[in-house]
VEXDREN-2710 file (C-alpha; in Angstrom, 1 decimal):
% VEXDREN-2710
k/r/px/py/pz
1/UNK/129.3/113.9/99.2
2/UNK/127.1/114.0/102.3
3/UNK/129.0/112.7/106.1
4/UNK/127.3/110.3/108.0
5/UNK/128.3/110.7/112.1
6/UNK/128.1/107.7/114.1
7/UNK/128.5/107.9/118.0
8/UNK/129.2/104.5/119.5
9/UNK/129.2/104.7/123.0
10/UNK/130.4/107.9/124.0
11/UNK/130.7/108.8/127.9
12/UNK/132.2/112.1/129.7
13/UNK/132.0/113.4/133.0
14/UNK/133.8/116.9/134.2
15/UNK/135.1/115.0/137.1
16/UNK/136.0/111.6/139.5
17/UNK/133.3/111.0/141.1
18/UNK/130.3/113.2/139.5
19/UNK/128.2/111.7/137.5
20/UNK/128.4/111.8/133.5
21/UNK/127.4/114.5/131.4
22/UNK/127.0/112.3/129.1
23/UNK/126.5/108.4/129.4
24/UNK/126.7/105.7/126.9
25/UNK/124.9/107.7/124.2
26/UNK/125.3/105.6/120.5
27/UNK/123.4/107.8/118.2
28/UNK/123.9/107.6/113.6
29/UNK/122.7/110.2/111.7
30/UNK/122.6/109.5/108.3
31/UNK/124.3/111.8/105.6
32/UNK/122.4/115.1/105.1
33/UNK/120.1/115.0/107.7
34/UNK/119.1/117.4/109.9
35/UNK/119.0/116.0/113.3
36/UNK/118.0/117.5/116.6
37/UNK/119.1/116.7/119.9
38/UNK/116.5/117.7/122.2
39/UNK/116.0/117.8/126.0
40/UNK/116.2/119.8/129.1
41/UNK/119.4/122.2/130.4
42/UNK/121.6/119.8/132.3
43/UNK/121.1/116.6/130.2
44/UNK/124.0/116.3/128.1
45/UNK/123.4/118.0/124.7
46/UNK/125.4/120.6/124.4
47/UNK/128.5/118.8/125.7
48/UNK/127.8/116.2/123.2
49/UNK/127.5/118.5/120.4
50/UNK/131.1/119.6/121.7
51/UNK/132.4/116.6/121.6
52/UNK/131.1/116.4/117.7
53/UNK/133.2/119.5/117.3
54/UNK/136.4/118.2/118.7
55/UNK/135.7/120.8/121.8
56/UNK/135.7/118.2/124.1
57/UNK/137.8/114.5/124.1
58/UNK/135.4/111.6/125.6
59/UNK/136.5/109.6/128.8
60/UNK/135.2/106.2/126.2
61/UNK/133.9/105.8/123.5
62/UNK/134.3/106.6/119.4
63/UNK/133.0/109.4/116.8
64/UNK/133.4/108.4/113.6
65/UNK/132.9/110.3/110.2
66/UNK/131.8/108.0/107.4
67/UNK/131.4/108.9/103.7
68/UNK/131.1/106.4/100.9
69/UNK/135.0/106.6/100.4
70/UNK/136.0/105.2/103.7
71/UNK/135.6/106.3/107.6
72/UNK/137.6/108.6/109.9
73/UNK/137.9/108.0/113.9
74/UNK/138.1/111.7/115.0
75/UNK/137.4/111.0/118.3
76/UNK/140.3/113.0/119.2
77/UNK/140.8/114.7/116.3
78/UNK/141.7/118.3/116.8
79/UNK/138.6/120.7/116.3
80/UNK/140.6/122.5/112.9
81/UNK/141.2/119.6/111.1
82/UNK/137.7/118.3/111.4
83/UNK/136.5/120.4/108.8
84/UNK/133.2/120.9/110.8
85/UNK/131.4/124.0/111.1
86/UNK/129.8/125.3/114.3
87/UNK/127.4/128.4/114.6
88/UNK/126.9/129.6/118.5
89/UNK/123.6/130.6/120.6
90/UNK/125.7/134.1/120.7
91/UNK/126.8/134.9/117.1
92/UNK/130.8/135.1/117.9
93/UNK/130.9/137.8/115.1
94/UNK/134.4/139.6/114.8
95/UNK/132.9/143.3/116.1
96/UNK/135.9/145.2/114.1
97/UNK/135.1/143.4/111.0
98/UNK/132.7/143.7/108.2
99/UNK/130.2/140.9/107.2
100/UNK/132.4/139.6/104.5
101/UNK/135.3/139.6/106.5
102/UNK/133.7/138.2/109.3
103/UNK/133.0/135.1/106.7
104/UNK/136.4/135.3/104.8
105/UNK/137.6/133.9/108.4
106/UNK/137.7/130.4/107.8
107/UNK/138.9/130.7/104.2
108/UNK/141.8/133.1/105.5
109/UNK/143.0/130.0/107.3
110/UNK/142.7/127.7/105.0
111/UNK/144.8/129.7/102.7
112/UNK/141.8/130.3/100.0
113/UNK/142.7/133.1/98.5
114/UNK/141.6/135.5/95.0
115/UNK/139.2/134.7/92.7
116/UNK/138.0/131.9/94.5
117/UNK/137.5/133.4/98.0
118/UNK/135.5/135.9/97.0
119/UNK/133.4/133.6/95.0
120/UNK/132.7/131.4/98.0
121/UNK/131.8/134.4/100.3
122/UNK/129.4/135.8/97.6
123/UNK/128.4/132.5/97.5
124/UNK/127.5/132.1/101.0
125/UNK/126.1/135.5/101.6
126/UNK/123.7/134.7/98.5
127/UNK/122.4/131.5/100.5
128/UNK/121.6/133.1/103.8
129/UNK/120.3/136.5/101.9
130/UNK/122.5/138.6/103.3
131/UNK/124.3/139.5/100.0
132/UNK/123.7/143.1/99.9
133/UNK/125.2/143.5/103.6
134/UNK/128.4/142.1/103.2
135/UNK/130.4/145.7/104.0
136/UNK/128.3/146.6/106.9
137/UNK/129.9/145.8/110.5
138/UNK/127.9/143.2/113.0
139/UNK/126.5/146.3/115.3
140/UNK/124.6/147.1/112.1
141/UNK/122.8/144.4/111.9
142/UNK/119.7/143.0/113.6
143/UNK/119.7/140.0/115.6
144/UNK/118.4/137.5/112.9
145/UNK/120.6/139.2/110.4
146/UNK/124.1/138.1/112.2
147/UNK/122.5/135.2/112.7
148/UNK/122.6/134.6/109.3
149/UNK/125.8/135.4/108.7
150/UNK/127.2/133.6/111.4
151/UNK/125.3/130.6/109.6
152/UNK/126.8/132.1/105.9
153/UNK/130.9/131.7/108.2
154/UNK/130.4/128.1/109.1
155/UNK/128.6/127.1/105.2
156/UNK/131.7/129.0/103.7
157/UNK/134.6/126.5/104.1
158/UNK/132.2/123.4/103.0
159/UNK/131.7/121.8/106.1
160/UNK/131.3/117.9/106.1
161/UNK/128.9/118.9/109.5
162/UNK/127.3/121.4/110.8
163/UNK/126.5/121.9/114.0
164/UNK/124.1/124.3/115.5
165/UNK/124.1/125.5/119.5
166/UNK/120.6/126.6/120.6
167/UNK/121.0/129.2/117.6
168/UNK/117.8/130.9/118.1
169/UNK/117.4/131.1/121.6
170/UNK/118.3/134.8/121.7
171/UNK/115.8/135.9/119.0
172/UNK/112.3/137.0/119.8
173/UNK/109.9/135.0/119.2
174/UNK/108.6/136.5/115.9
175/UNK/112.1/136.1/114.5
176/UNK/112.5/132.4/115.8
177/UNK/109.7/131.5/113.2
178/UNK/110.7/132.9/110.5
179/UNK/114.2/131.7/110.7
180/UNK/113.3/128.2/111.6
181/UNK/112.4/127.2/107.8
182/UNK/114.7/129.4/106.6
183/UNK/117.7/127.4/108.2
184/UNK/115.9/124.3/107.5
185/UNK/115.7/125.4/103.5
186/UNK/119.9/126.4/104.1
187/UNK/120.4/123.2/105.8
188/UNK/118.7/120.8/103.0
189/UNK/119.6/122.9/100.2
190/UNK/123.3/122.1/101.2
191/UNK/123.0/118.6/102.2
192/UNK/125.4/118.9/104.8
193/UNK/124.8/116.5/107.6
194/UNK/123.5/119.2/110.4
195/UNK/123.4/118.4/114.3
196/UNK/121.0/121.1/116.2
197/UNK/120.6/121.5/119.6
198/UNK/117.8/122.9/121.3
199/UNK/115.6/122.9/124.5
200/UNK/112.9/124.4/122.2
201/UNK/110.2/121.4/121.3
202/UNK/108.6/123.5/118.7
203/UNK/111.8/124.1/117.4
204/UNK/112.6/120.8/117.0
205/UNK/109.0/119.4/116.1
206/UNK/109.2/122.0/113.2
207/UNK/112.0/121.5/111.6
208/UNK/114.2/118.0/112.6
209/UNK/114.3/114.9/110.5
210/UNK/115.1/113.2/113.4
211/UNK/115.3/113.9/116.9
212/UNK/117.2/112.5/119.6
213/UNK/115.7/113.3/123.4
214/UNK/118.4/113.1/126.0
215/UNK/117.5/113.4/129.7
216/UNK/120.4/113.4/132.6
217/UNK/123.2/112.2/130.2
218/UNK/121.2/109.3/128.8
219/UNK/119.6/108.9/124.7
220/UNK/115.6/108.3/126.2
221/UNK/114.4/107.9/122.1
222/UNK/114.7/108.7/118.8
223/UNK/112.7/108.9/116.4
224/UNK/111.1/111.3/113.6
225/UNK/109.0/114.3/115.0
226/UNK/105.7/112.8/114.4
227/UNK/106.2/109.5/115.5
228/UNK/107.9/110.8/119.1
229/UNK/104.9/113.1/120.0
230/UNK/102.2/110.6/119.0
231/UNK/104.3/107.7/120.0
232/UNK/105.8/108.7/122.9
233/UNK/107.8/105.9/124.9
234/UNK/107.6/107.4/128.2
235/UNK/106.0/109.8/130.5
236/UNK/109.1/112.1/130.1
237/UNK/109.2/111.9/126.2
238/UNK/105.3/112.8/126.2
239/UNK/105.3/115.3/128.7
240/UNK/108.7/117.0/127.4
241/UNK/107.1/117.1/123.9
242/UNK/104.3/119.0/124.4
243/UNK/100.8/119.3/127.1
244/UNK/99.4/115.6/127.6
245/UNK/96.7/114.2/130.1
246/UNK/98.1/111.2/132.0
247/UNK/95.6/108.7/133.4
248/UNK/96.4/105.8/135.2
249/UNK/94.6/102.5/134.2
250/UNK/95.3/98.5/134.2
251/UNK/95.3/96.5/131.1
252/UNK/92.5/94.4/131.0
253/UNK/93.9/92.4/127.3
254/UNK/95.8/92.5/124.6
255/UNK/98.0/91.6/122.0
256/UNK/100.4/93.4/119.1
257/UNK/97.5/95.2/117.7
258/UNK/96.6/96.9/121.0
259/UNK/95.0/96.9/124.3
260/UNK/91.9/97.8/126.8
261/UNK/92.7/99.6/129.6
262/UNK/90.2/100.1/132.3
263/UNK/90.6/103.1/134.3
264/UNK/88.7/105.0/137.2
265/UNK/86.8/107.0/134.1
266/UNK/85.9/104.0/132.0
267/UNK/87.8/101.6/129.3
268/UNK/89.7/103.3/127.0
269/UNK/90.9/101.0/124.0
270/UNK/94.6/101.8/122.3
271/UNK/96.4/100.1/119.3
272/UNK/99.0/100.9/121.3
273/UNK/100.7/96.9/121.4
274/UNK/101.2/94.7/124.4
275/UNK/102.8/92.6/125.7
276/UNK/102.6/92.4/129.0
277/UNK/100.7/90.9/131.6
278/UNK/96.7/90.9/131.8
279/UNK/95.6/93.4/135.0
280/UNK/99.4/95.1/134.5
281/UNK/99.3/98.9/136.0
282/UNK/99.8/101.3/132.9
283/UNK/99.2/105.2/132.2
284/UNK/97.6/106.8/129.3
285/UNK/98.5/109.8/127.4
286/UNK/96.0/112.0/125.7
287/UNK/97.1/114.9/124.2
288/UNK/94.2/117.5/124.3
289/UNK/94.0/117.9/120.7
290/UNK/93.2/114.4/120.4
291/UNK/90.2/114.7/122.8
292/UNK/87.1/115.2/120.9
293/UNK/83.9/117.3/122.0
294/UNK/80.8/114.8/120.9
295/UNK/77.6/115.2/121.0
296/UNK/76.6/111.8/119.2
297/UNK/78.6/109.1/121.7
298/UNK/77.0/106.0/120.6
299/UNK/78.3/106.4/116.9
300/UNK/81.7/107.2/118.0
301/UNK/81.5/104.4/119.7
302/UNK/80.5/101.8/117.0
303/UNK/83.8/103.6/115.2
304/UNK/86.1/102.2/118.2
305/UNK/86.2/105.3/119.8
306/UNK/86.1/105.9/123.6
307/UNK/84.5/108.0/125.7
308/UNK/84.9/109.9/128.6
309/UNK/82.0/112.1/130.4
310/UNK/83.1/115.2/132.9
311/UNK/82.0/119.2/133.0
312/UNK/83.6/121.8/132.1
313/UNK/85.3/123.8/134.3
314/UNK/87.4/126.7/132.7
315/UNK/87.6/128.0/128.7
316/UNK/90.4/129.6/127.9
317/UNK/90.7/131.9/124.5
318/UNK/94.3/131.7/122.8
319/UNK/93.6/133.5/119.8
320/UNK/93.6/130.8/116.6
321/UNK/93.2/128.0/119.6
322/UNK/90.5/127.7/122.1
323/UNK/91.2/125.4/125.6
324/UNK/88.9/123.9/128.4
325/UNK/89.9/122.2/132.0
326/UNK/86.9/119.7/131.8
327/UNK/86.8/117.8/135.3
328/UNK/86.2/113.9/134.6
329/UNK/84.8/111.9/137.0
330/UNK/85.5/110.8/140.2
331/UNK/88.1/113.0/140.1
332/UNK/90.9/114.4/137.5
333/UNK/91.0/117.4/135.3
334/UNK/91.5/116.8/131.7
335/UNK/92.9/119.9/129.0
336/UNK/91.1/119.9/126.3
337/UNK/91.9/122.1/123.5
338/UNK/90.9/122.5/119.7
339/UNK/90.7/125.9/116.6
340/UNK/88.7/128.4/118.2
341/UNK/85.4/128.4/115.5
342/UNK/85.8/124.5/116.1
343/UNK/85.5/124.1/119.7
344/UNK/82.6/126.8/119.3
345/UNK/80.3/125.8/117.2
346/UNK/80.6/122.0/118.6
347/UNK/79.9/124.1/122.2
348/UNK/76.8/125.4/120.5
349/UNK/75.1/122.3/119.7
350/UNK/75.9/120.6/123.0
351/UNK/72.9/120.3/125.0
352/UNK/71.4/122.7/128.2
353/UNK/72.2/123.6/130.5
354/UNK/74.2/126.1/129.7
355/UNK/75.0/125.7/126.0
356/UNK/78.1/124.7/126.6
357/UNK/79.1/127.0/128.9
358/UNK/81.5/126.5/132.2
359/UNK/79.6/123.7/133.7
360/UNK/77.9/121.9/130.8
361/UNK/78.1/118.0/131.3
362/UNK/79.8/116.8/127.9
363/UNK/81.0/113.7/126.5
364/UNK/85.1/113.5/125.1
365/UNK/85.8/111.2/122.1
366/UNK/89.1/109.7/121.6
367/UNK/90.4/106.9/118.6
368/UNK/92.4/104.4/120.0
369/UNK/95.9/105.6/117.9
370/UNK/95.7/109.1/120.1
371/UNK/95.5/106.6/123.7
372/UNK/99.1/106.2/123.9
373/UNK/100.1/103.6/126.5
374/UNK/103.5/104.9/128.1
375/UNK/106.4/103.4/130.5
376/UNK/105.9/105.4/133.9
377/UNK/109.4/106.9/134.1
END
């Protein structure tokens, strides 16, 4: 029976005076989801996640736990009789003990004992693969292996939520990817409610349900992956999320179903909706995948794409992806980036001069759902 946690309001702050770590954040995240909060150090998640775990009481404001069966208040609910359970950036592994004792712990305390302990542990092991381990000690293991059975301690006593505290950051970054589906499949395979936080976008991109973006104490949006990096709701929510071109522009109409925006490098249409003022002062987001080398402009065009003409100035090789710095005109410098063959064969069929070399003159497509009008804070 999966836990629901809903946040109503919650506020803390360290001390008189300062201001809030966290500040009127009202999150719900639905029973066995696995929901990210995201944002830079300093805004707020990790104490929040605390708070989750009973770490930390709130100056205001409730936490509630809510199953089919009724609703707890744990707001200050000691952390032990939560039944949450909580994996750390740094592992927290018992150095003296083996594996399986290291994930016996919880049991041990909640007086599981025999036949049924060390079905649960052999359970657990089984889920995070670390099975054949369970009589080695920590300093045996690799980084992503203790990981694991850090992961394999908190599933052990059934949590009715899971929470997760920058898990990976200590991994390389080799590791980091093949872990994150891995605790993904753990995570859904359970159906425990899970709470993950991370400063890591592609973390969260890859593998949240939902995510909820926090800056300075405050919820900025939620939403699911997709929908906050193509729909972001504010230059901080595009620009936290991944590379994005701002332009500035004015609206020159429209309505629910989108907008023109005239700016200093042409109109660009959106289906972003408005619905403010006519002439109101807006900025764009392109994200450079979304920018399209084109050598046939007028039949992008008729599709309700726009345009935008600048030279390239700088090509960049990243292995699998290719980027250019193309300088628009009058003056801003737009990345555009796309797969590697891709960008090069629509290079070769670009007219002289150069072949699409560093200062070829070339036209950029873009459909109006990749213009993105966002809120300037």
């Amino acid at each position: 029976m999966s836990t629901a946690v809903v946040i109503e309001n919650i506020v803390k702050t360290y001390q008189p005076g300062t201001p809030p770590a966290v500040d009127g954040v009202s999150l719900t995240i639905a029973p066995g989801e696995l929901s990210f909060l995201l944002g830079p150090s300093g805004c707020g998640k990790t104490t929040l996640l605390r708070m989750v775990a009973g770490f930390f009481d709130p100056n205001s404001g409730r936490i509630l736990f809510r199953t089919p069966s009724g609703e707890r208040d744990v707001t200050h609910v000691p952390p032990n009789k939560r039944n949450t359970g909580m994996v750390f950036q740094s592992y927290a592994l018992w150095p003296h003990m083996t594996v399986a004792e290291n994930v016996a712990f919880g049991l041990e305390i909640r007086k599981v004992t025999g036949a049924e302990k060390a079905r649960r542990i052999a359970d657990a092991l089984e889920v995070v693969q670390m099975g054949q381990y369970a009589a080695r000690k920590p300093n045996a293991l690799s980084g992503g292996q203790q990981q694991r059975v850090a992961l394999a301690r908190a599933l052990v006593i059934r949590p009715d939520v899971l929470l997760l505290d920058e898990p990976l950051s200590n991994l390389d970054a080799k590791l980091r990817i093949e872990l994150r589906s891995e605790i993904r499949r753990i995570c859904k395979s359970s159906g425990i409610t899970t709470i993950y936080v991370t400063h890591d976008q592609k973390e969260a991109l890859s593998m949240a349900d939902t995510v909820a973006i926090m800056k300075a104490g405050k919820l900025v949006q939620t939403g699911n992956p997709e929908d906050l990096y193509r729909r972001p709701g504010s230059k901080f929510v595009a620009e936290f999320l991944g590379e994005t071109n701002f332009i500035s522009g004015k609206v020159i109409s429209g309505d629910a179903r989108g907008c023109l925006v005239q700016t200093a490098y042409g109109q660009l249409r959106s289906s972003s909706g408005w619905s403010g003022a006519a002439s109101g002062d807006v900025t764009i987001s392109l994200r450079p995948e979304a920018l399209r080398l084109d050598s046939n402009p007028a039949a992008q065009t008729t599709l309700g794409y726009s345009t935008l003409r600048g030279k390239i100035t700088d090509r960049v090789y990243l292995g699998e992806l290719a980027q250019m710095n193309v300088q628009l005109k009058p003056e801003a410098n737009a990345a555009v980036s796309a797969p590697s063959a891709s960008m090069q064969l629509k290079l070769a069929v670009l007219n002289p001069p150069i072949g699409g070399g560093t200062g070829s003159e070339i036209e950029l497509a873009i459909a109006p759902e990749d213009v993105v009008v966002v809120a300037n804070v």
